[in-house]
C-alpha positions in Angstrom: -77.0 88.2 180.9 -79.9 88.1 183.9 -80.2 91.8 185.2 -80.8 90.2 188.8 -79.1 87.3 190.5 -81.7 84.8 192.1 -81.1 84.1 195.4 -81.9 81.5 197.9 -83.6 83.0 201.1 -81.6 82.0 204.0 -79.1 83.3 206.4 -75.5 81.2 207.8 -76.3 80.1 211.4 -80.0 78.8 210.3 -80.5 74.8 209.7 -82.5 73.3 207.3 -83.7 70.3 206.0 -83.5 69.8 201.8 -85.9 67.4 200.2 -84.2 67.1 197.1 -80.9 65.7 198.7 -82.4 64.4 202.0 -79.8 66.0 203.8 -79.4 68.7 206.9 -78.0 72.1 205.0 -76.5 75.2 206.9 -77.8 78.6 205.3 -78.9 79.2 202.0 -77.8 76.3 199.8 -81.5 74.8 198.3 -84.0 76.5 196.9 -87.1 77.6 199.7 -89.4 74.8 197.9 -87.1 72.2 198.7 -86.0 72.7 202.3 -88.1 72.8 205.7 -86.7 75.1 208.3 -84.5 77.2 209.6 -84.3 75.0 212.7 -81.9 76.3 215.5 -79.7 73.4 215.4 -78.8 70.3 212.9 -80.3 67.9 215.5 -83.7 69.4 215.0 -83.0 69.6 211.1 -82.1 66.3 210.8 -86.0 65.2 212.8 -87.7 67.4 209.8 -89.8 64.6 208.3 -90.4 63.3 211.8 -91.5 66.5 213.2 -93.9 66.7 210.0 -95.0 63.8 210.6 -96.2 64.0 214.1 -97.8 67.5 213.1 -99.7 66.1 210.6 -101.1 62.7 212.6 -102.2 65.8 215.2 -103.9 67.5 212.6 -105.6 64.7 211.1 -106.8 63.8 214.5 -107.7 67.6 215.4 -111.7 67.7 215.5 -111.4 71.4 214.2 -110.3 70.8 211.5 -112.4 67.9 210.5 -116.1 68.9 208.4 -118.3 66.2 210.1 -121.0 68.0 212.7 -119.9 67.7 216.1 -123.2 65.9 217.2 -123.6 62.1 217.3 -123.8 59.9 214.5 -126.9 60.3 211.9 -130.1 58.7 211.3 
């Protein structure tokens, strides 16, 4: 027998979103590498991907984040 339960961080009141079961979660139910959050409120659980996704289209579009030289294009 384990000496020490594992346990999912998370508190009762907090949202998430799992990726495993595609579905909003109160509290800690999923593991931390399966769930983004907490959100305040299922609504803004339940936009999780679509949240991601605008973050990510901003910072593929974020010219500090991008290597290329910020001068014109080369000879």
């Amino acid at each position: 027998m384990p000496l020490f339960k594992k346990r999912t961080v998370g508190k009762p009141g907090e949202w998430y979103y799992c990726l495993e079961h595609k579905k909003v979660e109160e509290g800690p139910e999923c593991p931390g590498k399966d769930r983004f959050g907490p959100y305040a409120s299922p609504g803004e659980a339940e936009r999780a991907m679509e949240t991601a996704r605008e973050r990510n289209l901003q910072w593929e579009n974020d010219p500090r984040w991008h290597d290329a030289p910020a001068s014109g294009p080369e000879d």
